[in-house]
LOPAGU-989093 format. One record per residue: residue in one letter; x negated, y negated, z of N, C-alpha, C in turn. Coordinates in nm, 2 decimals. Atoms other than C-alpha are relative to their C-alpha. Example, Ala and Ser with C-alpha at 12.3 -4.5 7.8 and 13.67 -1.06 7.14 Angstrom:
2
site r: a | neast: -0.09 | nnorth: 0.12 | nup: 0.00 | caeast: -1.23 | canorth: 0.45 | caup: 0.78 | ceast: -0.09 | cnorth: -0.12 | cup: 0.00
site r: s | neast: 0.09 | nnorth: 0.11 | nup: 0.00 | caeast: -1.37 | canorth: 0.11 | caup: 0.71 | ceast: 0.08 | cnorth: -0.11 | cup: 0.08
//
This chain:
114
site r: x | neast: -0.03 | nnorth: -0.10 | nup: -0.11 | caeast: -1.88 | canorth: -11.90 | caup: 13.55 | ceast: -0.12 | cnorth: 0.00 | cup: 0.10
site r: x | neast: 0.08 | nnorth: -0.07 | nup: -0.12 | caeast: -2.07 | canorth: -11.89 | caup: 13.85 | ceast: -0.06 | cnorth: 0.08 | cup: 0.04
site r: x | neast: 0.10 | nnorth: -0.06 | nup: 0.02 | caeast: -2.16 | canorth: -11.59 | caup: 13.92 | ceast: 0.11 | cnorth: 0.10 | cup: -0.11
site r: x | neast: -0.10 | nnorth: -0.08 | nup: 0.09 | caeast: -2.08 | canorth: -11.39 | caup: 13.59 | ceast: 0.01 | cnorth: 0.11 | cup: 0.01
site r: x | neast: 0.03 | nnorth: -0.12 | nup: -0.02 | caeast: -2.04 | canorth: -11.03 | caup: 13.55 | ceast: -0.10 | cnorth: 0.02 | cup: -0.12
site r: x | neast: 0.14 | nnorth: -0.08 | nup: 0.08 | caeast: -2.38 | canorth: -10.85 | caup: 13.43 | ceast: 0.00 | cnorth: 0.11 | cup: -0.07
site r: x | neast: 0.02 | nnorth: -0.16 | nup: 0.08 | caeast: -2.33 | canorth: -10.51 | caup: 13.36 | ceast: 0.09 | cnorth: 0.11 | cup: 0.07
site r: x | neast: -0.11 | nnorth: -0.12 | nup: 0.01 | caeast: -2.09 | canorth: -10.20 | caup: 13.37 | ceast: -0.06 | cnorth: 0.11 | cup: 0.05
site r: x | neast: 0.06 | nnorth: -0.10 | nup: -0.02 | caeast: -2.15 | canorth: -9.90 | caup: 13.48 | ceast: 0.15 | cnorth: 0.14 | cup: -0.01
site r: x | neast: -0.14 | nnorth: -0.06 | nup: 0.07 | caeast: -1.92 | canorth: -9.59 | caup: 13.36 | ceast: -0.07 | cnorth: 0.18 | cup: 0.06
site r: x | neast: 0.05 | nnorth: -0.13 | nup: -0.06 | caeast: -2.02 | canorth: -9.24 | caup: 13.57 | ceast: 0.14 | cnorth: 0.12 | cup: -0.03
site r: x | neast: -0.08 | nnorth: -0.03 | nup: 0.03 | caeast: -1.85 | canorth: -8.92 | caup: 13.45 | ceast: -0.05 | cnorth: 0.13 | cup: -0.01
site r: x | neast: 0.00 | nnorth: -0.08 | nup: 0.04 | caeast: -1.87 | canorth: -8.58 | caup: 13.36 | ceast: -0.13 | cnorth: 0.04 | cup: -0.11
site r: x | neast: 0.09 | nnorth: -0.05 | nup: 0.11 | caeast: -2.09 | canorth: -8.63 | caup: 13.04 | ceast: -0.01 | cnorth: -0.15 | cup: -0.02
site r: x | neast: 0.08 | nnorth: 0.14 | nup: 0.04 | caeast: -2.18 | canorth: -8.95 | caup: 12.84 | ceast: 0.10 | cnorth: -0.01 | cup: -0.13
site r: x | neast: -0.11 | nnorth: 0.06 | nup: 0.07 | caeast: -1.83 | canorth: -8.98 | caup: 12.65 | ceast: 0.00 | cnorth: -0.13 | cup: -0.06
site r: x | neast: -0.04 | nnorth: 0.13 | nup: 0.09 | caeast: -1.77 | canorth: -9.35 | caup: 12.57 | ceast: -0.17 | cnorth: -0.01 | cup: -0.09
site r: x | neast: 0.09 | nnorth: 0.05 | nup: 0.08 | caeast: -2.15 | canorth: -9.37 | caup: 12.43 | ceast: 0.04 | cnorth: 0.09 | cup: -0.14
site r: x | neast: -0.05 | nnorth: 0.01 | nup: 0.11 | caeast: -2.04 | canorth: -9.13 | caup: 12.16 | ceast: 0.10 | cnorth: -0.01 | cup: -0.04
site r: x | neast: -0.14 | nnorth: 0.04 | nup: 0.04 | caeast: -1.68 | canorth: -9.26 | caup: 12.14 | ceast: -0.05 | cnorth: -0.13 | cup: -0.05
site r: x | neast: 0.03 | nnorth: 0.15 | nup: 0.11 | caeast: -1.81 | canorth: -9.62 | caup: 12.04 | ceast: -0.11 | cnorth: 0.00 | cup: -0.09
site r: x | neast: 0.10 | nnorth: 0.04 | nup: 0.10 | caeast: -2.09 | canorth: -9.53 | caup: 11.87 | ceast: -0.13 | cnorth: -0.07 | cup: 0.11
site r: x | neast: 0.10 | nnorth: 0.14 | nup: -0.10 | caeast: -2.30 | canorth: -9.73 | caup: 12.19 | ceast: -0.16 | cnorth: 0.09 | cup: -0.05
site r: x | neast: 0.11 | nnorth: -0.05 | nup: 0.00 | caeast: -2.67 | canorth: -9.69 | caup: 12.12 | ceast: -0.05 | cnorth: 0.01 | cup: 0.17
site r: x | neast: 0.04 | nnorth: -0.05 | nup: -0.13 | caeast: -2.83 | canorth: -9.52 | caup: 12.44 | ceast: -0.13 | cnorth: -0.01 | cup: 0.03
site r: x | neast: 0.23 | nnorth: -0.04 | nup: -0.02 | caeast: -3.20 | canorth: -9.53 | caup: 12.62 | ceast: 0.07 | cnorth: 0.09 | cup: 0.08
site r: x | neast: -0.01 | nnorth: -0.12 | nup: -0.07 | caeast: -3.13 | canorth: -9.21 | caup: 12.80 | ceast: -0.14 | cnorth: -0.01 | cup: 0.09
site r: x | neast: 0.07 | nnorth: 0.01 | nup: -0.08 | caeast: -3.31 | canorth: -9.24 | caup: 13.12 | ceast: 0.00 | cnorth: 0.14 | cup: 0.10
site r: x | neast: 0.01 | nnorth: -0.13 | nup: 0.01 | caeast: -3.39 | canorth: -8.83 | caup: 13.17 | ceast: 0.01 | cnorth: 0.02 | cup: 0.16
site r: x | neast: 0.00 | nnorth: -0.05 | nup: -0.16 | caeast: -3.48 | canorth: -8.85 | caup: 13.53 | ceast: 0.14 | cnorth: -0.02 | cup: 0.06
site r: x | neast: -0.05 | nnorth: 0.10 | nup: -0.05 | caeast: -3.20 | canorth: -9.01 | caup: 13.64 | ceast: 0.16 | cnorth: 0.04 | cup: -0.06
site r: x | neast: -0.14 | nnorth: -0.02 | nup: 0.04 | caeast: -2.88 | canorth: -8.86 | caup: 13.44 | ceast: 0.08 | cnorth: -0.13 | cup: -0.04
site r: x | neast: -0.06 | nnorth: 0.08 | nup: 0.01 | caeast: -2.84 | canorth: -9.17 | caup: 13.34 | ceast: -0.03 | cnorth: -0.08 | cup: -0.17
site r: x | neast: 0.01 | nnorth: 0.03 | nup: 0.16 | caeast: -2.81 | canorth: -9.40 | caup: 12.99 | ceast: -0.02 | cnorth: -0.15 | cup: 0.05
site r: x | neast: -0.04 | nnorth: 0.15 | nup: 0.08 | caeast: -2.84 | canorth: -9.78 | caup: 12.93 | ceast: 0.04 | cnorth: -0.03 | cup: -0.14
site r: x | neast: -0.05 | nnorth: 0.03 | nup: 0.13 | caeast: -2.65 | canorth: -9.95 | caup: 12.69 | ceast: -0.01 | cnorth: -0.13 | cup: -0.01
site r: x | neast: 0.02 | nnorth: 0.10 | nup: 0.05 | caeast: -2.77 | canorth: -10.22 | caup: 12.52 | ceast: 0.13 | cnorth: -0.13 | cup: -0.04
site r: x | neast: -0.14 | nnorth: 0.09 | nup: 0.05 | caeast: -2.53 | canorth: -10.57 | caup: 12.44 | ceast: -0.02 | cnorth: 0.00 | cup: -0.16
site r: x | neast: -0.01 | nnorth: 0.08 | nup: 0.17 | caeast: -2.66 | canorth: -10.66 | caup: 12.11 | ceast: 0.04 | cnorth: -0.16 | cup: 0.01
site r: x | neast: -0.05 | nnorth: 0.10 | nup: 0.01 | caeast: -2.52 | canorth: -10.95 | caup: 12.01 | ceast: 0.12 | cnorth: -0.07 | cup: 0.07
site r: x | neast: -0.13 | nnorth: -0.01 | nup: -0.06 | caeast: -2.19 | canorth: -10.93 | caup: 12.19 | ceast: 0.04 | cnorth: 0.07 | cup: 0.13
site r: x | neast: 0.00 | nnorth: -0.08 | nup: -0.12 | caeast: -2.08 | canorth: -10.83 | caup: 12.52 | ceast: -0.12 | cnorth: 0.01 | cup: 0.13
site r: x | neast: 0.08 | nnorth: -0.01 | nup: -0.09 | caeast: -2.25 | canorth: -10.72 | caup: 12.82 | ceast: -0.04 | cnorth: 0.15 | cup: 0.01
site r: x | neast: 0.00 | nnorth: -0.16 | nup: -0.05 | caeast: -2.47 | canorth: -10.45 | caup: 12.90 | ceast: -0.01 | cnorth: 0.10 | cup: 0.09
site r: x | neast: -0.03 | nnorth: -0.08 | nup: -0.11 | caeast: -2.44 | canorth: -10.15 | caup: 13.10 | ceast: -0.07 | cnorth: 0.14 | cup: 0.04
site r: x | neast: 0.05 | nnorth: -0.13 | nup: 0.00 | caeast: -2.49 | canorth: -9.79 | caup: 13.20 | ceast: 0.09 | cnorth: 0.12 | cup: 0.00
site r: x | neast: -0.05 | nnorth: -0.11 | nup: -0.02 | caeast: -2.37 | canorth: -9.44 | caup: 13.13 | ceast: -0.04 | cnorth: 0.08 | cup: 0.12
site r: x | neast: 0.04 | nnorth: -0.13 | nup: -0.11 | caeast: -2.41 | canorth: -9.19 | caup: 13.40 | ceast: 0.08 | cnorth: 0.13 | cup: -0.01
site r: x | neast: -0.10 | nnorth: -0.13 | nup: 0.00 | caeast: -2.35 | canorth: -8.82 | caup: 13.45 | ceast: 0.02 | cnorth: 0.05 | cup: 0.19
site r: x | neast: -0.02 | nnorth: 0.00 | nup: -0.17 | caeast: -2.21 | canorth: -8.73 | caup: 13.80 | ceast: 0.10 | cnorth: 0.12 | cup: 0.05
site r: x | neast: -0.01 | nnorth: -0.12 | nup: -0.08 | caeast: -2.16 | canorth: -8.40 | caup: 13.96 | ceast: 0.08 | cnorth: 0.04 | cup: 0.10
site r: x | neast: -0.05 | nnorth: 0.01 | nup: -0.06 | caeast: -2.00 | canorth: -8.49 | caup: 14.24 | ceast: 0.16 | cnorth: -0.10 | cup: 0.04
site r: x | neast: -0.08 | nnorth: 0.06 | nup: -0.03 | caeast: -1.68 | canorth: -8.60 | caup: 14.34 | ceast: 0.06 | cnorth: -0.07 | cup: -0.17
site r: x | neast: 0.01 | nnorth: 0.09 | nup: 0.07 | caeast: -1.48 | canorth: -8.80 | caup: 14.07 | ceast: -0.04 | cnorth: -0.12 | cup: -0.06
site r: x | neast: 0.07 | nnorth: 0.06 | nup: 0.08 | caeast: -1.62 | canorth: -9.01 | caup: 13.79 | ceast: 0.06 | cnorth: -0.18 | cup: 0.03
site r: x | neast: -0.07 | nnorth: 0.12 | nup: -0.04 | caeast: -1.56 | canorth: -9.41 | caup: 13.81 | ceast: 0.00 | cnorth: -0.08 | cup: -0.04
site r: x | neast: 0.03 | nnorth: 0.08 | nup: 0.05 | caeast: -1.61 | canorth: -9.74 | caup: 13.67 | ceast: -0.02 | cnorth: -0.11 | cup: 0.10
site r: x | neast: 0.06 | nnorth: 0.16 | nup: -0.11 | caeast: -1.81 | canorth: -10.06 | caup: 13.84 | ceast: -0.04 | cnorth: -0.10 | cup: -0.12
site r: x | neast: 0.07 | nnorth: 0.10 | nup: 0.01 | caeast: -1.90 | canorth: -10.37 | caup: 13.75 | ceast: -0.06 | cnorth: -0.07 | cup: 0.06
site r: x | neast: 0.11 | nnorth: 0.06 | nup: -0.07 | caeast: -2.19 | canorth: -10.58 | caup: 13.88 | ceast: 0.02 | cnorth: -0.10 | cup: -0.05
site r: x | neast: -0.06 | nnorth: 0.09 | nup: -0.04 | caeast: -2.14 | canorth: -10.92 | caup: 13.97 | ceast: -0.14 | cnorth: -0.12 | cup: 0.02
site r: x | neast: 0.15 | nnorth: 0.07 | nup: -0.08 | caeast: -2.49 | canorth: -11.16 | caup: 13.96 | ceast: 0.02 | cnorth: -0.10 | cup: 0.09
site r: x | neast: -0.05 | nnorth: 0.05 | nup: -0.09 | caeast: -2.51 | canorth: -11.32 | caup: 14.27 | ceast: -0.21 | cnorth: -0.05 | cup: 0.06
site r: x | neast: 0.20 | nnorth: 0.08 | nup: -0.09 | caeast: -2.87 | canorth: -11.51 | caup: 14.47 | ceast: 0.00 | cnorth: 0.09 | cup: 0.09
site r: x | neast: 0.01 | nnorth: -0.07 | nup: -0.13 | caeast: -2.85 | canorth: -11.33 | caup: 14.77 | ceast: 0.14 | cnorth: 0.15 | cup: 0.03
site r: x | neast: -0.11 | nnorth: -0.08 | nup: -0.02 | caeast: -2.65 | canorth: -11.01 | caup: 14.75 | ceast: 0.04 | cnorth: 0.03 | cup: 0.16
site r: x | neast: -0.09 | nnorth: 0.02 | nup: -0.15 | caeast: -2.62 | canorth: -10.97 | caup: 15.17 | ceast: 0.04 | cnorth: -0.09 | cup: 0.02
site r: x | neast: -0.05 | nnorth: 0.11 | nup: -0.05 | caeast: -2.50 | canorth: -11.28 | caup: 15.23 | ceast: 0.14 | cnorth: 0.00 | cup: -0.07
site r: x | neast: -0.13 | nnorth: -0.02 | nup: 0.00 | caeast: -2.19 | canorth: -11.18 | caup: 14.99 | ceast: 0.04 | cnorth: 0.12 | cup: 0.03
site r: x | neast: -0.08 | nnorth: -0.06 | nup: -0.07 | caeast: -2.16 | canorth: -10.87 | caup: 15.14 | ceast: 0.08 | cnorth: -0.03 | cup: 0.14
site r: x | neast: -0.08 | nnorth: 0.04 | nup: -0.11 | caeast: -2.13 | canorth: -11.01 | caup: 15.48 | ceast: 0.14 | cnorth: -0.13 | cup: -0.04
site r: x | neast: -0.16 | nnorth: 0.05 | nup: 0.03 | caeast: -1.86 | canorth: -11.24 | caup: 15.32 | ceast: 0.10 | cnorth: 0.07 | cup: -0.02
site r: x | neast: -0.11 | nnorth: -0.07 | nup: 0.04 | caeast: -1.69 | canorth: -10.95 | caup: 15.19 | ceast: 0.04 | cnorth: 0.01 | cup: 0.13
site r: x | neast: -0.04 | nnorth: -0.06 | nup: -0.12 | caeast: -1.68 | canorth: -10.84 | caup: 15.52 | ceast: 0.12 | cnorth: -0.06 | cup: 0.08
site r: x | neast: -0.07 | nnorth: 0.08 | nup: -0.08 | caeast: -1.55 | canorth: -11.17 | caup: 15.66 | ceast: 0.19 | cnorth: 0.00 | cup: -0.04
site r: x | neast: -0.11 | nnorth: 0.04 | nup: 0.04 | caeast: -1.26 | canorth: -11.17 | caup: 15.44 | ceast: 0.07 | cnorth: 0.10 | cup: -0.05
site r: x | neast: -0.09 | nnorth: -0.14 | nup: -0.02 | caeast: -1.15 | canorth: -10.82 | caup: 15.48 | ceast: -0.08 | cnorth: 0.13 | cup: -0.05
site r: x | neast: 0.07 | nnorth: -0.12 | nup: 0.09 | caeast: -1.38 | canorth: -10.61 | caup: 15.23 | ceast: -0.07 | cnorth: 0.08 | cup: 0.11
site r: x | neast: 0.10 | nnorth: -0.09 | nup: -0.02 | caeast: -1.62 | canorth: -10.33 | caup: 15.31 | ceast: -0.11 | cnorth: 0.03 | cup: -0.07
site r: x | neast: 0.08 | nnorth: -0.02 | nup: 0.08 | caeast: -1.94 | canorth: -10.27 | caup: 15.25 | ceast: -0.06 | cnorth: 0.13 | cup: -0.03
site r: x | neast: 0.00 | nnorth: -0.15 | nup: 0.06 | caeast: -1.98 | canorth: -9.93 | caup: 15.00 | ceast: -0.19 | cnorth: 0.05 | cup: 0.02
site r: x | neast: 0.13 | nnorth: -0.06 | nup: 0.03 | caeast: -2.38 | canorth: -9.91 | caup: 14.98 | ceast: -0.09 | cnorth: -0.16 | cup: 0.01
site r: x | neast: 0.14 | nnorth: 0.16 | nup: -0.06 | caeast: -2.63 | canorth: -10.20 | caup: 15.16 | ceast: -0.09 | cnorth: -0.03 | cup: -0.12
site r: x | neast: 0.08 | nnorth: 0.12 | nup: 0.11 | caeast: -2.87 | canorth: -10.42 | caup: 14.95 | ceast: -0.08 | cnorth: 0.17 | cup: -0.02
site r: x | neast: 0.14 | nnorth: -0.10 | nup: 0.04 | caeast: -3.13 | canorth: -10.13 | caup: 14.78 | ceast: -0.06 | cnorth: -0.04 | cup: -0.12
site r: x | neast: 0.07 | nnorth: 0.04 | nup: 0.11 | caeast: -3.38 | canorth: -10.19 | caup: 14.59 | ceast: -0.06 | cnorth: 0.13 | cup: -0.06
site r: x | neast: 0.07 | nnorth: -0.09 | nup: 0.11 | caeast: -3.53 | canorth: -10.00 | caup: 14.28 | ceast: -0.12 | cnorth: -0.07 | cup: 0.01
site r: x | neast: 0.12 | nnorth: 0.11 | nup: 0.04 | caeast: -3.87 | canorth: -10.14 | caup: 14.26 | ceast: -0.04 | cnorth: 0.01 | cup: -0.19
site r: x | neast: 0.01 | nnorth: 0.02 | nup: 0.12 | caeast: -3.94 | canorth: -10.31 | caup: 13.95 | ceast: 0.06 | cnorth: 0.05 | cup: -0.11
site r: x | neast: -0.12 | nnorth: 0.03 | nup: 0.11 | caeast: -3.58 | canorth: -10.26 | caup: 13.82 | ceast: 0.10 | cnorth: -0.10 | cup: 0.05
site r: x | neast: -0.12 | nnorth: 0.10 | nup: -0.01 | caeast: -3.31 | canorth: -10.44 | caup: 14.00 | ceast: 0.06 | cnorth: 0.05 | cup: 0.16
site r: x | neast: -0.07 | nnorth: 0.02 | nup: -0.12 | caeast: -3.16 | canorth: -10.53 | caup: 14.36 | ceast: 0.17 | cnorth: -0.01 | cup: 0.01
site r: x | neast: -0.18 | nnorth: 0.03 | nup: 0.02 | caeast: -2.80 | canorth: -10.43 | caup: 14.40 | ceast: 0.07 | cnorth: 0.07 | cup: 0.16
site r: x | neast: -0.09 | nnorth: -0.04 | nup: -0.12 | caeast: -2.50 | canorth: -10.33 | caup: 14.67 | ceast: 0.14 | cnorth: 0.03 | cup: -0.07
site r: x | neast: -0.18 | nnorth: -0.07 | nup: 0.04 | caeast: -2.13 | canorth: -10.20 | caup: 14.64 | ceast: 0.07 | cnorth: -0.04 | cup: 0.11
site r: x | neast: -0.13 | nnorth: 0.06 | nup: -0.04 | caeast: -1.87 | canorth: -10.36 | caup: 14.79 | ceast: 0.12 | cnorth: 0.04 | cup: 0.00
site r: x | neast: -0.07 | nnorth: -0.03 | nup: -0.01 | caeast: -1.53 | canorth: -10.22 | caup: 14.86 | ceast: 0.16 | cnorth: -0.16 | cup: 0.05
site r: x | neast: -0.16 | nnorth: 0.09 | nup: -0.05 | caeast: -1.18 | canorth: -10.51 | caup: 14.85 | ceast: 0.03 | cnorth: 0.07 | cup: 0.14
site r: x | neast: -0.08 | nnorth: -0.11 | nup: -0.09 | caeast: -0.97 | canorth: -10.46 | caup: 15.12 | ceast: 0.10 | cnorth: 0.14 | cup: -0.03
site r: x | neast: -0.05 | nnorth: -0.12 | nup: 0.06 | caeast: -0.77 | canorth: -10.26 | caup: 14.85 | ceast: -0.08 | cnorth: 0.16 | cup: 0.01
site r: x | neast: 0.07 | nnorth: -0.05 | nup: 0.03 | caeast: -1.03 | canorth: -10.08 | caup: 14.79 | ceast: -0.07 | cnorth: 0.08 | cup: -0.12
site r: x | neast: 0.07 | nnorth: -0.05 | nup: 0.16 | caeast: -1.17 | canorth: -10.10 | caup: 14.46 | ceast: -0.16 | cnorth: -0.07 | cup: 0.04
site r: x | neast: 0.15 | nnorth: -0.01 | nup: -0.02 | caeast: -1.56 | canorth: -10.10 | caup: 14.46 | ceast: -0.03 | cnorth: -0.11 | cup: -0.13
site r: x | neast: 0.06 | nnorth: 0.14 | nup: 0.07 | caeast: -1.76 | canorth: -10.44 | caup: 14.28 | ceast: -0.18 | cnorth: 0.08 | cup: 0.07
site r: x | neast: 0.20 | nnorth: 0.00 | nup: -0.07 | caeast: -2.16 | canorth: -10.44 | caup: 14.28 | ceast: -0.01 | cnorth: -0.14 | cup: -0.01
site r: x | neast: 0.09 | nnorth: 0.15 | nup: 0.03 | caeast: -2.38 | canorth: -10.74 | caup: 14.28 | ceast: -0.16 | cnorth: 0.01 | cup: 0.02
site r: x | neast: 0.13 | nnorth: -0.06 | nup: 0.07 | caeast: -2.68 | canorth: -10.74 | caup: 14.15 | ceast: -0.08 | cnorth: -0.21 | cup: 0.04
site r: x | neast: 0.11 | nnorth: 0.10 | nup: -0.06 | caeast: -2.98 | canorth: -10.99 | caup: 14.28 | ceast: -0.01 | cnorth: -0.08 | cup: -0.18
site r: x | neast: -0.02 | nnorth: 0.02 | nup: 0.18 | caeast: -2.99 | canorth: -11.24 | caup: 13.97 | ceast: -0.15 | cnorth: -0.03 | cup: -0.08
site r: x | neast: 0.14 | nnorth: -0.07 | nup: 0.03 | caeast: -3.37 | canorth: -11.17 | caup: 13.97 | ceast: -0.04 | cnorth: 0.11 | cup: -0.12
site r: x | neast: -0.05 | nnorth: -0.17 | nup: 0.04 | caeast: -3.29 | canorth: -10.81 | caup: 13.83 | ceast: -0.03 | cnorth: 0.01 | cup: -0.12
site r: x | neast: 0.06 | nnorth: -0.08 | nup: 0.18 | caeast: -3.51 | canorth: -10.74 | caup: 13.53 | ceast: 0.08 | cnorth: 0.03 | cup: -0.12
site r: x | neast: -0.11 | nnorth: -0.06 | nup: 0.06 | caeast: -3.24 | canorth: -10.52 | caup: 13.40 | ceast: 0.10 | cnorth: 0.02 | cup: -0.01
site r: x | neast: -0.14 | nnorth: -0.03 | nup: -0.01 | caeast: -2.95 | canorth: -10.61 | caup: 13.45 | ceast: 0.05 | cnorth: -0.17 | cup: 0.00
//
């Protein structure tokens, strides 16, 4: 695969599916947020807790140059949800919106963590 998908992200109310499957968590306190390790199998991701608005599910998408596929989204009808940002010394990512408009990330394939 080309560019594969890297990692999940699952924002919601609480941190449900980590004790529904059992997922081991690093609970990242500032941040309301979890990582979830792969293990041996799968890919891994992140829980989040989120306050506002409805809860949601993304996947991230590794890619060399994430603007360069936003501006293709663009060309080929998408929208772009949230421009290139960087975390320093975690990971380069963006959100992406189909023309449907279901939301994709892509994640710089740099990205420490992801």
């Amino acid at each position: 695969m080309a560019n594969p998908v890297v990692h999940f992200e699952i924002l919601g109310r609480d941190l449900f599916y980590g004790d529904l499957f059992g997922w081991e968590l690093n609970v990242l306190d500032q941040m309301n947020y979890a990582l979830v390790e792969a293990g041996e199998r799968g890919i891994g991701g992140g829980i989040g807790k989120t306050d506002e608005g409805a809860g949601h599910v993304t996947f991230y998408i590794e890619v060399d140059d994430p603007q360069a596929y936003l501006d293709r989204a663009e060309r080929l009808g998408g929208t772009t949800i949230m421009p290139v940002t960087v975390i320093p010394d975690m990971v380069t990512f963006a959100l992406v919106a189909d023309p449907e408009g279901h939301v994709v990330g892509v994640v710089k394939a740099e990205s420490p963590e992801l």
